[in-house]
C-alpha positions in Angstrom: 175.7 98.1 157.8 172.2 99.4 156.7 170.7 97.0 154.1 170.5 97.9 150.4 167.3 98.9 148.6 167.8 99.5 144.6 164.4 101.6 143.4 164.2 101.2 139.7 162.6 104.7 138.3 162.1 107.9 140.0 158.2 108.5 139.1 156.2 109.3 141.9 155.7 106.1 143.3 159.6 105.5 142.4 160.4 108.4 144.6 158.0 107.4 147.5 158.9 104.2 148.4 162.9 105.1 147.8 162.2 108.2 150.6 160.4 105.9 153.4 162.3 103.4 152.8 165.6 105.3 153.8 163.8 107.0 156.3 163.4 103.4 158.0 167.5 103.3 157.3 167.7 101.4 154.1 170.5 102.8 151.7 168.5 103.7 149.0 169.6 103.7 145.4 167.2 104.9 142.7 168.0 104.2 139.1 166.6 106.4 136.4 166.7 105.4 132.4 166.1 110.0 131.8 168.1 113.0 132.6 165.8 113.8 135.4 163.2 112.6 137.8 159.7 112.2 137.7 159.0 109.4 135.1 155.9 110.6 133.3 156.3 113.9 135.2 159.2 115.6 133.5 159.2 119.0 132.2 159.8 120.3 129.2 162.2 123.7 128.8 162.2 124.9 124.6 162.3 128.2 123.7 161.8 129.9 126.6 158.7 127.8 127.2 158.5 125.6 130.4 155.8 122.5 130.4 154.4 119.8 132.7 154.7 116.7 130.4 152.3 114.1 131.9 149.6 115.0 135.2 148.4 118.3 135.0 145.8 118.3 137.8 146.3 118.6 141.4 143.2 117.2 143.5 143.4 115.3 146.7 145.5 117.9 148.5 145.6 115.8 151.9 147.4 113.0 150.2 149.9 115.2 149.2 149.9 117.0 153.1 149.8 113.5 154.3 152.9 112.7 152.7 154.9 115.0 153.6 153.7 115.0 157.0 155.0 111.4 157.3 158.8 113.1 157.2 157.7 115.8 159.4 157.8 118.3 156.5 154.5 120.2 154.9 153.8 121.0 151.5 154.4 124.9 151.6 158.0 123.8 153.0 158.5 123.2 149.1 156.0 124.8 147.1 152.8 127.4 146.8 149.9 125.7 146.4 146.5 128.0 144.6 143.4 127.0 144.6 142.0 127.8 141.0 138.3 129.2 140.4 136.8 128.5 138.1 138.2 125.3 139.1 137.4 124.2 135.3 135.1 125.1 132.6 133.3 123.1 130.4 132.4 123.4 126.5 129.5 121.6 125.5 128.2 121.7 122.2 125.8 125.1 122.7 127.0 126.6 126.0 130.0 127.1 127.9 129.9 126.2 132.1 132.5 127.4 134.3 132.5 125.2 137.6 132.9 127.3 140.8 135.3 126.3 143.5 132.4 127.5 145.9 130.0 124.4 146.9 127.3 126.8 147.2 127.7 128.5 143.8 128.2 124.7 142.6 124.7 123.6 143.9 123.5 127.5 142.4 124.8 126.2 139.1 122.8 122.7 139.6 119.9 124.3 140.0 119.5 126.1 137.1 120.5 123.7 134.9 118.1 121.3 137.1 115.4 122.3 139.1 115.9 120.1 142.6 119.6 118.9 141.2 121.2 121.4 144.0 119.8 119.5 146.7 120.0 116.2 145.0 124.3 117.3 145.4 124.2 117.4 148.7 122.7 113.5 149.0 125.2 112.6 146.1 128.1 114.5 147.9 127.4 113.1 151.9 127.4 109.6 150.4 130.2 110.8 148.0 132.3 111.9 151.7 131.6 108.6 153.6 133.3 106.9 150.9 136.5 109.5 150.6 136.8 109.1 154.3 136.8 105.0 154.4 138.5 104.6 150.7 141.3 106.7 151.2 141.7 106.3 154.7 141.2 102.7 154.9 141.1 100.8 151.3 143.8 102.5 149.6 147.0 101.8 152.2 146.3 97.9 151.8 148.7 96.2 150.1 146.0 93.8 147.9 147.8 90.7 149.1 144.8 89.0 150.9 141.0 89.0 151.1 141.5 89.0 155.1 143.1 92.6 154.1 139.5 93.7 154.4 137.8 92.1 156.9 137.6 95.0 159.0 133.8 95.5 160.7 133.2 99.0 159.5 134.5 98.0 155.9 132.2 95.1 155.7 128.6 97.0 157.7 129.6 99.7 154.9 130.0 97.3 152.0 127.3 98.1 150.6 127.3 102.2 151.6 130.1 102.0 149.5 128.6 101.5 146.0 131.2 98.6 145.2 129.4 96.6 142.8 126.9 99.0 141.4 128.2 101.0 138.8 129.0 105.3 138.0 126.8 105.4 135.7 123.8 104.3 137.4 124.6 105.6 140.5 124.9 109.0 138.8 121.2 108.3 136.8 119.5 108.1 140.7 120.5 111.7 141.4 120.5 113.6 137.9 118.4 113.8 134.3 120.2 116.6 132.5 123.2 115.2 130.2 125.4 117.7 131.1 125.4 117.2 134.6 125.8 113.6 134.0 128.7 114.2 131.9 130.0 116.6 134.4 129.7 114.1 137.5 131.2 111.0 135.5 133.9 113.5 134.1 136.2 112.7 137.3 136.5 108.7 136.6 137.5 109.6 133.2 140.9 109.6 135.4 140.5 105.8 136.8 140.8 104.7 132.7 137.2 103.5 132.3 133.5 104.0 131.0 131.3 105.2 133.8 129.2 101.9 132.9 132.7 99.8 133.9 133.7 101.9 137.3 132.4 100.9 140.6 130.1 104.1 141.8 132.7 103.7 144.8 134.6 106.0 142.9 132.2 108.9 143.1 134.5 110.0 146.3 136.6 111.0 143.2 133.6 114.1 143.0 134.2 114.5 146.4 137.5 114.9 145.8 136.4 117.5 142.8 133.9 119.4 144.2 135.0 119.7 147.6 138.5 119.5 148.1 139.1 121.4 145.1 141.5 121.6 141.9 144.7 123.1 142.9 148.2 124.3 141.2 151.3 124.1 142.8 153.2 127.7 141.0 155.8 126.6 138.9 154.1 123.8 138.0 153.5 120.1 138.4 157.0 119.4 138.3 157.3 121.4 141.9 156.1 118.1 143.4 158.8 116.2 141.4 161.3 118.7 143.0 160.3 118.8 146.5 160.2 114.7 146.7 163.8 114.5 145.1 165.1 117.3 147.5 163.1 115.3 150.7 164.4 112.2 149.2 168.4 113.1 148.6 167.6 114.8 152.7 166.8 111.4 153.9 170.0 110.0 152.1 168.5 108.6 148.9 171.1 108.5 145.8 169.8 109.0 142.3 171.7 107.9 139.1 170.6 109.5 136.3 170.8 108.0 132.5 171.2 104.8 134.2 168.8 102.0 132.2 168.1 98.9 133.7 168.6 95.8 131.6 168.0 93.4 133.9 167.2 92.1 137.6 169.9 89.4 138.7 168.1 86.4 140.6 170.4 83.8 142.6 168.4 80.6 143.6 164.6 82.2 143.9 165.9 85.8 145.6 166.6 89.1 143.8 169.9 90.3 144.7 170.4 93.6 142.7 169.7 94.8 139.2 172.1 95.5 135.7 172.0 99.1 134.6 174.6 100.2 131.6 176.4 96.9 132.2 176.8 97.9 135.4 175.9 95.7 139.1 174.5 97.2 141.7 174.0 94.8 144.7 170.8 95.2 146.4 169.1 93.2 149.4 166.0 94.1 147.7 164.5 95.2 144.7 161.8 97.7 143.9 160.6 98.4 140.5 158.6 101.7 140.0 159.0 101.1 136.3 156.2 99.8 133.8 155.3 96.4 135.5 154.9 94.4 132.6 158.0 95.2 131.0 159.7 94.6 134.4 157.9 91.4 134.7 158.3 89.9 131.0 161.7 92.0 129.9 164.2 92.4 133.1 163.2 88.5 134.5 163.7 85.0 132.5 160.1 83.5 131.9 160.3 81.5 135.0 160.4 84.1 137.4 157.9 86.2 135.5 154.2 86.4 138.2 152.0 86.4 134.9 151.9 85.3 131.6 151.3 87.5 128.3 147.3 85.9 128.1 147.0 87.5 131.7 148.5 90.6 130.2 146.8 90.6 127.0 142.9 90.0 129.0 143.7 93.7 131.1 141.6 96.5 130.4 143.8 99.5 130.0 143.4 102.6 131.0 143.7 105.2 128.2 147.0 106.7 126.3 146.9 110.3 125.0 147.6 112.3 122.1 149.7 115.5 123.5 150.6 118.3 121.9 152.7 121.2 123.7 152.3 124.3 122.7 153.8 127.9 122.8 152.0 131.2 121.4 153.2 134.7 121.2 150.6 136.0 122.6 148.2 136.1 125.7 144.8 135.0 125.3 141.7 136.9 126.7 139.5 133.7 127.0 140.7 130.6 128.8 140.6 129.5 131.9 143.4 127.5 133.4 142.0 123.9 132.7 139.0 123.7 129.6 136.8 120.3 128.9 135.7 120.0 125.4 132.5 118.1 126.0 131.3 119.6 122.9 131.2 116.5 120.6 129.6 112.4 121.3 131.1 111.5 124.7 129.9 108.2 124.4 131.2 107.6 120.8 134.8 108.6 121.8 134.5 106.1 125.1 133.6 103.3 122.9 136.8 104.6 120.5 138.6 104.6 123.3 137.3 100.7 125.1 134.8 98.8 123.4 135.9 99.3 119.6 139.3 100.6 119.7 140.5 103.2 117.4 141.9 106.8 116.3 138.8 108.9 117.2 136.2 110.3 114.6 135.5 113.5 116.5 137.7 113.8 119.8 136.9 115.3 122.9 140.0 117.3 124.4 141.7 119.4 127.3 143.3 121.9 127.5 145.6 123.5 130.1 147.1 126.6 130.0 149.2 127.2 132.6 150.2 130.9 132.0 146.6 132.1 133.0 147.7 131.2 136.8 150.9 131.5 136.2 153.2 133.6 133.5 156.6 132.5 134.3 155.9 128.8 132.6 155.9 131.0 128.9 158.2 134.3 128.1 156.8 137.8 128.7 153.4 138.0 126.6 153.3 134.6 125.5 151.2 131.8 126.3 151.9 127.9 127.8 149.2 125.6 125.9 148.9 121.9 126.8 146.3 120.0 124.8 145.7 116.2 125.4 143.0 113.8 123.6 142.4 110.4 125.2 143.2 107.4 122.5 142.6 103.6 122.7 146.1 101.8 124.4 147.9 99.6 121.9 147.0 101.6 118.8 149.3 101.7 115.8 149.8 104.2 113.0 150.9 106.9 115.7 152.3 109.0 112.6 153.0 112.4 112.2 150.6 112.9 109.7 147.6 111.2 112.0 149.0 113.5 115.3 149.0 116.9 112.8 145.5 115.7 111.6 144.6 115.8 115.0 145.8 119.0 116.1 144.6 120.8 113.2 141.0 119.5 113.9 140.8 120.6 117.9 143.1 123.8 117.2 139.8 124.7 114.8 137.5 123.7 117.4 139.3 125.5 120.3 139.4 128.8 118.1 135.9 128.5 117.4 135.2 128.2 121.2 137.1 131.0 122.2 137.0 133.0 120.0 140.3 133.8 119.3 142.8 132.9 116.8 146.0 130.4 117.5 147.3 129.2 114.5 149.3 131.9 113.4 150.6 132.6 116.8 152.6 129.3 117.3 156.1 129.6 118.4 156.9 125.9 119.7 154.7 122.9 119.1 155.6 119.5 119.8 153.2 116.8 120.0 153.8 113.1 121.9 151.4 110.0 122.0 151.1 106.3 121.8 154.9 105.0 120.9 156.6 108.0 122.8 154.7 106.4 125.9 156.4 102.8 124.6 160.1 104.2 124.1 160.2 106.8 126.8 158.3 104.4 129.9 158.7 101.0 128.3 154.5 101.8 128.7 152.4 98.6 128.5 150.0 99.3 125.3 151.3 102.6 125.3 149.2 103.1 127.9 149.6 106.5 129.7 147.5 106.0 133.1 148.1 102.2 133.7 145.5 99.5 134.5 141.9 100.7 134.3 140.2 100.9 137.7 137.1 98.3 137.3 135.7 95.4 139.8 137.8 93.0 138.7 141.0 95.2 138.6 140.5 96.5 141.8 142.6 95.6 145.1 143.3 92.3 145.5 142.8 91.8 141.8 145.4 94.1 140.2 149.4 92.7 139.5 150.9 92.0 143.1 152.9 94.5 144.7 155.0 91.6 146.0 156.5 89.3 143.3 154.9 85.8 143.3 157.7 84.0 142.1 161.0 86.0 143.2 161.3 86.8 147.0 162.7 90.2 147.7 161.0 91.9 144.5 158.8 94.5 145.0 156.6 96.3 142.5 154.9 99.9 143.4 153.5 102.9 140.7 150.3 102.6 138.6 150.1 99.1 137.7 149.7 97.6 141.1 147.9 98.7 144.2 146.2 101.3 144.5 146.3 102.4 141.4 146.4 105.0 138.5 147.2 108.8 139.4 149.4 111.1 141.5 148.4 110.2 144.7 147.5 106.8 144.1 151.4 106.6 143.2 152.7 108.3 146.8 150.3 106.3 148.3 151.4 103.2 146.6 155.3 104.0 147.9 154.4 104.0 151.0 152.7 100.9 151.0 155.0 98.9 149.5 157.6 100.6 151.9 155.9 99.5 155.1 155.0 95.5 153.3 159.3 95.6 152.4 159.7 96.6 156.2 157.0 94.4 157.4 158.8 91.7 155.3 162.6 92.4 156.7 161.5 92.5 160.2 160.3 89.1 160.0 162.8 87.5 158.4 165.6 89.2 160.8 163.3 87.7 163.8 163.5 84.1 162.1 167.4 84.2 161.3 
């Protein structure tokens, strides 16, 4: 009889480790608290209007190939992948960039904004390759459990290739002067939850990542992804119970034996919790067999939450691009709002995504899919409706004024979602909306265990562990936790 596996949460990481781990010939059972899968990656259907709730960027195209290679599958087996160009555009406060999906018209644009900064993007970019190729090849599928993890020769003769303890925003200041290339080249860690000052310049293979492998879109939208890894996953034999919230993980001497969902046990000979790992840590276990206390908890540096707001016009606009930076206020005065002195932010910078531009059949005929975030501080109260209609009345001004265009009296659907919708929908952390912030000392070996420390047979995978925030840090992180729970079984079957 195969052995049971019980995957609590079908986000991405959810649905990655449930897939490879029947694929090895568990019988897999995920539990999901929604209606649907995907965690923070639902979708939203109102009024003819179709939106990507959470991620709304597709970079790192291998890791997404790679996946689905594992199962023998490819990405177009599922869904149509288009590169976009411009792959964004940029407002800043007197001009208005668009950033080319062409390298050479990239290092064009460098030029003329910085005599010499074109050729000063190839050095940033060959450096910024060599640590795509050993980060994501070799750092990213450990499973953080051990320093001897790492002690691999071409790791440790690169150590310091890699820019691990210097940080973004110095290693940025060697190649470029102008602010808005800065801006534009610490823009990407904006995604790892930190200040450039706080990031290990490791991270610039996230421009790599950027400028070379390009910003995609998957028609239909993000929530194509979600699809084709539930299809894959219910191919390999994976069962998913919807509306199913998990109340607790049952624990007989020091091993997890199954979970309870509405009142309901399922047995399990391990358990795998894609859900938010401090609430699984300090909610679904009794304080004994909890692997960190609420000081641990309370000393990490968050990544941030978001303000959302989804929203349909009944029009088409003339002016956007698919994905728009508003760089066009203080950049450093919203980080510091956002990590050093948290609060609701005095003058916002925002995205916006609007999906229609690529691809009409997310809005009616004529009408246009708007997605606007703003980063906020994790863990802030006073998430009203008043303060989230404040907020969208000052960047719907802004974004007008930018483009050119009025919105306001064009809105057909509008619903906006922040801080305490993370807490009730994802039992989120802080309300956090991207997980643990990605500096030094929350990197590998230092983020929450993948493997419990106190319960044998509980597993932990998604954001908040190894290897951390972002699509495919979460299939990645599946994976790895699949192999370490196979790794695991393997020995113990040899002993018994």
């Amino acid at each position: 009889m195969a052995q049971q596996a019980i995957v609590i949460g079908s986000g991405f990481a959810g649905m990655s480790v449930a897939t490879f781990l029947a694929h090895a010939g568990w019988d897999v059972t995920v539990l999901e608290k929604h209606d649907q899968p995907g965690g923070r990656a639902r979708q939203l259907k109102a009024d003819g209007f179709t939106f990507d709730m959470g991620p709304s960027w597709y970079w790192m195209p291998d890791v997404f190939e790679h996946y689905f290679n594992q199962f023998g599958k490819k990405v177009s087996d599922y869904y149509e992948l288009k590169r976009l160009d411009p792959s964004y555009r940029i407002y800043y406060p007197n001009e208005i960039i668009d950033i080319p999906a062409d390298y050479d018209g990239m290092k064009a644009l460098f030029e003329t904004i910085e005599p010499g900064a074109g050729k000063r993007l190839d050095q940033f970019m060959d450096e910024a390759a060599y640590k795509y190729e050993v980060g994501i090849n070799k750092l990213v599928y450990k499973p953080g459990l051990s320093i001897t993890e790492f002690a691999d020769m071409e790791l440790v003769k690169g150590i310091f290739k890699l820019d691990v303890f210097a940080s973004m925003k110095t290693h940025v200041r060697k190649y470029f002067s102008d602010p808005r290339l800065r801006e534009l080249m610490e823009f990407p860690v904006l995604f790892l939850g930190a200040l450039p000052e706080k990031i290990p310049a490791l991270y610039s293979l996230m421009n790599y990542a950027d400028v070379k492998l390009g910003t995609w879109y998957p028609m239909g939208g993000m929530h194509e992804i979600v699809k084709a890894m539930h299809q894959l996953a219910e191919e390999k034999g994976v069962k998913f119970l919807f509306n199913h919230n998990v109340e607790s993980i049952s624990i007989a001497g020091e091993e997890a034996t199954g979970v309870v969902a509405n009142d309901t046990y399922f047995e399990a000979d391990v358990v795998i919790s894609g859900a938010d790992y401090h609430f699984t840590d300090t909610k679904l276990l009794h304080h004994h067999e909890q692997s960190y206390s609420e000081a641990y908890w309370e000393n990490r540096v968050m990544a941030p939450s978001c303000l959302l707001y989804y929203v349909g016009i009944n029009k088409r606009l003339t002016n956007v691009p698919h994905h728009s930076l508003f760089f066009d206020t203080d950049f450093e005065q919203h980080g510091k709002e956002i990590y050093d002195d948290p609060k609701w932010p005095s003058d916002p910078l925002f995205y916006v995504s609007a999906t229609t531009v690529t691809d009409p059949s997310g809005a009616p005929s004529g009408c246009e899919n708007l997605f606007f975030l703003i980063p906020v501080a994790s863990g802030l109260t006073g998430d009203t409706e008043e303060i989230r209609e404040q907020y969208f009345q000052q960047i719907i001004h802004r974004f007008e004024q930018r483009i050119g265009e009025p919105i306001l009296d064009s809105i057909v659907y509008k619903k906006s979602y922040s801080v305490s919708d993370f807490v009730s929908d994802y039992n989120a952390f802080r309300g956090n909306a991207y997980g643990l912030a990605n500096t030094l000392m929350q990197t590998a070996i230092l983020k929450p265990t993948c493997r419990s420390r106190k319960v044998a047979n509980l597993y932990y995978t998604g954001q908040l562990t190894v290897p951390g925030p972002g699509v495919p840090p979460s299939l990645i992180s599946g994976e790895v936790v699949a192999k370490l729970v196979n790794k695991q079984f393997a020995k113990k079957k040899q002993h018994s």
